[in-house]
C-alpha positions in Angstrom: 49.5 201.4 214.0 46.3 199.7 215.6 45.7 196.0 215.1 42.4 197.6 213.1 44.4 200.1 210.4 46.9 197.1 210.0 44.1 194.8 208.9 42.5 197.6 206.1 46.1 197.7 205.0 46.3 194.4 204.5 42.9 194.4 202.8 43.7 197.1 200.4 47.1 195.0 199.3 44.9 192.2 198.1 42.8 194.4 196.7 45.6 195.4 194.4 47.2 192.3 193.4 46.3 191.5 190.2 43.6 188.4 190.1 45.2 185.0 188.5 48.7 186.7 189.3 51.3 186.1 192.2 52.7 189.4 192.7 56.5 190.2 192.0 58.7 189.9 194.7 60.9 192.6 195.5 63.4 193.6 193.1 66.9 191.4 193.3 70.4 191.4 192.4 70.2 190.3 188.7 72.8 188.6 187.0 74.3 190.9 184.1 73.3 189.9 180.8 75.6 189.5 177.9 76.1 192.2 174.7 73.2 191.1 172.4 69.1 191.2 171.3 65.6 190.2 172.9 63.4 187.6 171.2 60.3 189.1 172.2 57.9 186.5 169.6 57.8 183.8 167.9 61.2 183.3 165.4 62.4 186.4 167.1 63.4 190.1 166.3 63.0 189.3 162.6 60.5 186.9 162.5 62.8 184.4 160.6 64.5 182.3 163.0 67.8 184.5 162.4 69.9 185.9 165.2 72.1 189.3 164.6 74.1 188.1 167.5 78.1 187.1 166.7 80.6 185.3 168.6 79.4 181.6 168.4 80.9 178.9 169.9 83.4 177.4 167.4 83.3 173.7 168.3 81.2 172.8 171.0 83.1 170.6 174.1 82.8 166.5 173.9 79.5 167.1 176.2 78.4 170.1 174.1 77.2 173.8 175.0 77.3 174.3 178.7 74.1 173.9 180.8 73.5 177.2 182.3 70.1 176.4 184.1 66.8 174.2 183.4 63.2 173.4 184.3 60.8 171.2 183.7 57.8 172.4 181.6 54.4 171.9 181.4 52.2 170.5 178.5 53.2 172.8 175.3 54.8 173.0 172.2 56.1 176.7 172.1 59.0 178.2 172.8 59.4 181.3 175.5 60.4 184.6 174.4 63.1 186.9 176.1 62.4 190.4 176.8 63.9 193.1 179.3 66.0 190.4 181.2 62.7 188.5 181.5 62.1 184.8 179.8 58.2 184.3 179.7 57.0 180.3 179.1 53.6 179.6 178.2 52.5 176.3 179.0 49.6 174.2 180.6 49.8 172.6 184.2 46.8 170.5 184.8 43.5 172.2 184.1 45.0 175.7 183.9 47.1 177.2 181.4 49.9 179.5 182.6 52.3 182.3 181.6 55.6 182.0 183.9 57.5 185.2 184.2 61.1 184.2 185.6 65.1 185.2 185.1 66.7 185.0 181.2 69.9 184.5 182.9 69.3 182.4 186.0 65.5 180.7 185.7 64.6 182.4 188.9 60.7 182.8 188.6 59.3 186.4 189.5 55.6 185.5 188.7 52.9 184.0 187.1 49.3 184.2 185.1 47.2 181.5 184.8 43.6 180.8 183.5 41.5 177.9 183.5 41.3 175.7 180.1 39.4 173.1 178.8 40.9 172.5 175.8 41.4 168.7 174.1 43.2 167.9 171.0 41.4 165.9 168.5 44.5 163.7 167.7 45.8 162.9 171.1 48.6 165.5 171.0 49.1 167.3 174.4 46.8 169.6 175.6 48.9 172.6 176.2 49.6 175.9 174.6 51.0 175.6 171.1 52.0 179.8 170.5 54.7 181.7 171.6 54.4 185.0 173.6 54.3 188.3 172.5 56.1 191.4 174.1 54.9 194.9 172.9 56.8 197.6 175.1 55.2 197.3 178.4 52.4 194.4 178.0 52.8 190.5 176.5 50.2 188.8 174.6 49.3 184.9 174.9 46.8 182.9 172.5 45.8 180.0 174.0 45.0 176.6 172.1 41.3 177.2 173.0 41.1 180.2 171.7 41.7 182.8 174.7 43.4 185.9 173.7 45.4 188.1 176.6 47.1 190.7 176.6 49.3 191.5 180.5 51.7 193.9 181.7 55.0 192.4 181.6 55.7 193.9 185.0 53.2 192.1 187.1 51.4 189.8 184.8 48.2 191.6 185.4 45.5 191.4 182.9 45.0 194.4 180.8 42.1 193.0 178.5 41.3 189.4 177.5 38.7 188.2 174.6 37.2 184.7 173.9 38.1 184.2 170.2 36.2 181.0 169.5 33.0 182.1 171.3 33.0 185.7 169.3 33.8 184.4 166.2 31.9 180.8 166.1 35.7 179.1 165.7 34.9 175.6 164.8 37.9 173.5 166.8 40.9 173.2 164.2 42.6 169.4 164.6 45.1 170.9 167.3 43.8 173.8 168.7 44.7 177.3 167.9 48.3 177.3 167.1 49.2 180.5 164.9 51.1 183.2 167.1 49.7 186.8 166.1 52.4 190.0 165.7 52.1 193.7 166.3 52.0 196.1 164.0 51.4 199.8 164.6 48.4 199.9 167.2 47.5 196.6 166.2 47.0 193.0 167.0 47.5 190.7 163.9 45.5 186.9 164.2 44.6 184.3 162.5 41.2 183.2 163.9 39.2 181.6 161.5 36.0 182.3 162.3 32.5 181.1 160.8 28.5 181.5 161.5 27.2 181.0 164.5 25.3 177.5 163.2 28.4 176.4 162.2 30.3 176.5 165.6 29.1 173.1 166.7 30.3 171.4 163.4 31.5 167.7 163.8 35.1 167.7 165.2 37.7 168.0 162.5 35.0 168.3 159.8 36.3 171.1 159.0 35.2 170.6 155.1 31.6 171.6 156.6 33.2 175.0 158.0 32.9 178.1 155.7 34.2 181.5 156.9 32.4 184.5 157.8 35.0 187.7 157.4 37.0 186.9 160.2 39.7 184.7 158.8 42.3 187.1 160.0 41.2 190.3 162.4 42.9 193.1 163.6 42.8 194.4 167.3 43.1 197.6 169.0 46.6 196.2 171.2 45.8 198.5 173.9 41.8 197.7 174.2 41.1 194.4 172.3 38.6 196.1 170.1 38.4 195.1 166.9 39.7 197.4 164.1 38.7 195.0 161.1 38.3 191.6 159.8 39.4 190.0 156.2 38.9 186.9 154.6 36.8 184.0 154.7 39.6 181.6 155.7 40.2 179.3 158.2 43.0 179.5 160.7 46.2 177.3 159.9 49.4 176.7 162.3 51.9 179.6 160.2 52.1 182.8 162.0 52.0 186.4 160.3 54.5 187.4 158.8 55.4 191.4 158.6 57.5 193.1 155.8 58.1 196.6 154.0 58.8 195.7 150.2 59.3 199.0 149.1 57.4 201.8 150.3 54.7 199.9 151.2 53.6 197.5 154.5 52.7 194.1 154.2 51.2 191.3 155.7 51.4 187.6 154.8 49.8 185.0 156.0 49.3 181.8 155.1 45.9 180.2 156.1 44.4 176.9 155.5 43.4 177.5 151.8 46.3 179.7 150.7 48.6 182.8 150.8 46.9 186.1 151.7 48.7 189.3 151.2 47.2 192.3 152.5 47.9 195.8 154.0 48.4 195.3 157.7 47.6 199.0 158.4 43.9 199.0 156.5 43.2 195.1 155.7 43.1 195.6 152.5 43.8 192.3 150.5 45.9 192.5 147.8 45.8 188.6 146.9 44.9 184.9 147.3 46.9 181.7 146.2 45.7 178.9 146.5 47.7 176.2 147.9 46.7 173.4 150.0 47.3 169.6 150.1 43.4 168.5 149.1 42.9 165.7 152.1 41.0 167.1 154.8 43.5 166.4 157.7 46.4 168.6 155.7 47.4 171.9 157.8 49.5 174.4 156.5 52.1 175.1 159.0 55.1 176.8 157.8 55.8 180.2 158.3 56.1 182.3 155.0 59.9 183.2 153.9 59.9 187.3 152.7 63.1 188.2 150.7 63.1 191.3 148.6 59.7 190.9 146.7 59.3 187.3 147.4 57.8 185.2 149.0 58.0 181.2 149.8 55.7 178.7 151.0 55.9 175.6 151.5 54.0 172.7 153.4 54.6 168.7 153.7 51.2 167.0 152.7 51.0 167.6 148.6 52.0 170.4 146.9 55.2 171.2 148.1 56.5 174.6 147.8 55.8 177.5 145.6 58.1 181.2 145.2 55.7 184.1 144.3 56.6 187.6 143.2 54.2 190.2 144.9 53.0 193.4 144.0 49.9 195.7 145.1 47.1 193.7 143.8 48.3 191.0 143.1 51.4 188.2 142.6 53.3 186.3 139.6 54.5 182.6 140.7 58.4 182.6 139.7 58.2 178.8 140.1 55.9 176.3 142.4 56.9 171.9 142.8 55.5 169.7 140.2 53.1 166.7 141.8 56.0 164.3 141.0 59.1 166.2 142.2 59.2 168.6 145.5 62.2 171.1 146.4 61.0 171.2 149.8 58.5 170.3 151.8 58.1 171.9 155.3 55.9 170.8 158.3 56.3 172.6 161.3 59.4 174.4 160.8 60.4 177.7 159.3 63.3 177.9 156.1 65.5 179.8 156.8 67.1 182.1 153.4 71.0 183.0 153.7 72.3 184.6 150.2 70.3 183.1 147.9 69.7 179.6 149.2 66.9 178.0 151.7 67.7 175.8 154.6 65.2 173.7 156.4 63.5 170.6 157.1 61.4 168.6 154.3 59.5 165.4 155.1 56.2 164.7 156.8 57.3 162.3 158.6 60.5 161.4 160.5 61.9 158.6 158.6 61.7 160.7 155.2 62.7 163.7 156.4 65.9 165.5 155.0 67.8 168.8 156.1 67.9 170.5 152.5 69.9 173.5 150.6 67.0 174.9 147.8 68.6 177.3 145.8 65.9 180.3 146.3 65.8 181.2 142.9 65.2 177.8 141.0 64.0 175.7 143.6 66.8 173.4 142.6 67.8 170.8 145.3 71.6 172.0 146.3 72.4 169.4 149.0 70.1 166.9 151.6 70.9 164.9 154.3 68.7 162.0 155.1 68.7 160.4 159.1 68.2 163.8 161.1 64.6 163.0 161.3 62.6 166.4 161.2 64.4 169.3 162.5 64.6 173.1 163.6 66.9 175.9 162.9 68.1 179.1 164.4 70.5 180.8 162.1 73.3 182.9 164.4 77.0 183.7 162.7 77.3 182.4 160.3 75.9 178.9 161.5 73.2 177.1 162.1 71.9 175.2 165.6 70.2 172.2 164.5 67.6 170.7 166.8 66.2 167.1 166.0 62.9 165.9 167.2 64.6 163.5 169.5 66.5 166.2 171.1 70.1 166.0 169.3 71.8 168.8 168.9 74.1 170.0 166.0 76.4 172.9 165.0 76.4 173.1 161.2 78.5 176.2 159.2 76.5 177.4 156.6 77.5 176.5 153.5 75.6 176.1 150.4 77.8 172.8 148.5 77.6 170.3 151.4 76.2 169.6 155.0 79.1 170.9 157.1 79.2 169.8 160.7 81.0 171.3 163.1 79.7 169.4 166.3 76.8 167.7 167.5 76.0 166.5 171.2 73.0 165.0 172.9 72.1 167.1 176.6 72.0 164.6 179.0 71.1 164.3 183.1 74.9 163.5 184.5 72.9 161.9 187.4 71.1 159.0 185.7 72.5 159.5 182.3 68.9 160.3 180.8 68.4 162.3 177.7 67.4 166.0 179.0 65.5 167.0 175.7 62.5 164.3 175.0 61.0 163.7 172.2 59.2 165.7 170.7 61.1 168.2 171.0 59.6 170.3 167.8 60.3 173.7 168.9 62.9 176.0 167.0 66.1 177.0 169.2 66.4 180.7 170.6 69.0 183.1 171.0 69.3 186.0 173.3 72.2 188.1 174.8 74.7 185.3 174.5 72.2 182.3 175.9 70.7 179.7 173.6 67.3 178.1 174.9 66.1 174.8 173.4 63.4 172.4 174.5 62.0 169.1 174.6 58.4 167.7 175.3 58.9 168.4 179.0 62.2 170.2 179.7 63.2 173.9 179.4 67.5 174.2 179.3 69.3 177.2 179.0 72.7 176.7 177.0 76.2 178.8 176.9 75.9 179.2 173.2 79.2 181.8 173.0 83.0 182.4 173.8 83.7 184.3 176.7 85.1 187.3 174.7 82.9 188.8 172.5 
């Protein structure tokens, strides 16, 4: 080959690599993963936090689950997603927000997509990325706090069509960002976005009591194009994600925005209903995920009204029961409940020395058990038991059980060299679960965890 062919060879490889992407290096021996599922979005396969994996860990050792790999991360508050032997992290490292494509089982990085940010949080929380991933057969879709929507092929991390939510839709900045992860359905792309007139883009920050929607509260993409298929609502974005479910014969979509619940047809847009419910102080956020069993649904947020349990049919809803101003069942801020035959399980308290891990019998709303001094905390449900992640980075093993907090074990991951705790607060994510690996993280720190005997 002549020193001149080699060069136009050479030109025609960078031609091809995909721009903000390193290229993949060439395929390696993987390590073989264990019997189980992918989490490919946010809460995982089911969108509820619950793992169909068995096999759990019993009783954890004296220095709990082992530590099968870590990494630091950047600024974020999300947690990765695993798909195809892949974990993909979404985070923010300096002025440029990235999407790492490594290993599930060893943390070996095979590339990475980044794109430059601006974004700054009205409050002083960190800048990064607060959504998880989404992985749709062949491509992954990130939503970045300013507003960026991608969508990549998982392969290569090359960019198959992006879109500037907030400058398309007039987005007036929410008080942290853009923070609700959107789901697939069909040929779609689900989102909250919260859009409003053009006039009203430049609004005073956090004012969002001047904001007033324009039809694009929540809009539906084409997945494989970004076109937009239609656009509902005249509510603002909140920090709850989608929520899919058949009840029935029929599709539905919930979502719970700033003002309220919307339930809708996920296949037309069609809106079935609104409920209001929001804390009335401007800086309140709706945050929690809805909770879909049968043909209910509960919501719940920290900063007023509580929770409410709604009965939902085409056109419209009953409310089985909602909290009274003086006495709440449970009042959720960032986290998820989780149901388990009959009864809900999560944290309830705005703040972390009044929050409490709670039982709420699903049907009454009535209190079962709490436990006060966990400060607020996660769950991923998996056989029977539930991880427990505090905000300060403790871990605990509770059986489910619907009488009493039942502890089975509880450890704090720390640095054997220097003795340092390995999970920072605030570590506010929910735990993951994936063929046999449990992934948990703090504010800066990624580990990987041996969450199950070796004989499954």
């Amino acid at each position: 080959m002549t020193q001149h062919s080699s060069v136009l060879w050479l030109f025609i490889l960078l031609a091809l690599t995909p721009v903000g992407a390193q290229a993949a290096p060439p395929d390696r021996p993987s390590v073989k993963a264990a019997a189980g599922s992918d989490w490919p979005g946010f809460l995982g396969p089911h969108s509820n936090s619950k793992s169909d994996e068995v096999g759990v860990l019993g009783k954890w050792p004296a220095t709990g689950p082992r530590i099968v790999w870590q990494r630091p991360l950047g600024a974020s508050y999300g947690m990765p997603i695993v798909v195809q032997g892949k974990l993909l992290m979404f985070d923010r490292h300096q002025d440029r927000a990235r999407l790492t494509c490594m290993s599930a089982t060893t943390g070996e990085e095979f590339w990475k997509f980044e794109y430059p940010t601006m974004y700054e949080d009205l409050l002083g929380y960190n800048n990064g990325p607060r959504c998880s991933p989404v992985a749709d057969g062949d491509r992954v879709y990130i939503f970045g706090a300013e507003g960026m929507l991608h969508c990549l092929r998982i392969a290569d991390g090359a960019v198959v069509w992006k879109l500037d939510t907030a400058e398309k839709f007039h987005v007036a900045q929410n008080f942290f960002g853009v923070g609700s992860t959107p789901v697939v359905e069909g040929n779609l792309l689900i989102a909250q976005i919260g859009g409003s007139p053009p006039q009203q883009r430049d609004s005073p920050p956090g004012r969002l009591d001047l904001v007033k929607g324009n039809k694009s509260g929540i809009v539906a993409f084409d997945k494989l194009t970004g076109e937009v298929k239609y656009s509902i609502t005249d509510e603002l974005a909140s920090y709850s994600s989608p929520v899919l479910a058949t009840l029935g014969a029929r599709r539905w979509c919930f979502v719970f925005a700033r003002g309220g619940l919307v339930g809708f047809d996920p296949r037309t847009g069609k809106v079935d209903f609104h409920f209001p419910w929001r804390a009335k102080m401007l800086e309140s956020v709706n945050a929690s995920n809805p909770v879909v069993v049968g043909d209910q649904v509960f919501i719940s947020e920290t900063y007023g009204p509580g929770s409410a349990l709604l009965r939902v049919r085409p056109g419209g809803y009953e409310v089985v029961w909602k909290d009274s101003p003086r006495e709440q069942a449970m009042q959720t801020h960032w986290n998820t409940a989780i149901h388990v035959d009959g009864f809900l399980y999560g944290a309830s308290g705005r703040h972390t020395g009044n929050a409490e891990l709670r039982c709420v019998e699903l049907a009454t709303g009535k209190v079962a058990w709490s436990e006060p001094d966990l400060s607020r905390a996660s769950l991923l449900y998996v056989d029977r038991h539930f991880v427990c992640l505090t905000e300060y980075g403790e871990l605990l093993l509770l059986r489910v059980n619907p009488k009493k907090f039942d502890l089975v074990s509880r450890s704090k991951p720390v640095d054997p060299a220097t003795g340092r705790p390995l999970l920072q607060y605030p570590a506010w994510a929910a735990p993951i679960l994936s063929h046999g690996l449990l992934y948990v993280r703090g504010d800066d720190r990624l580990l990987c965890l041996e969450a199950f005997t070796a004989a499954r």
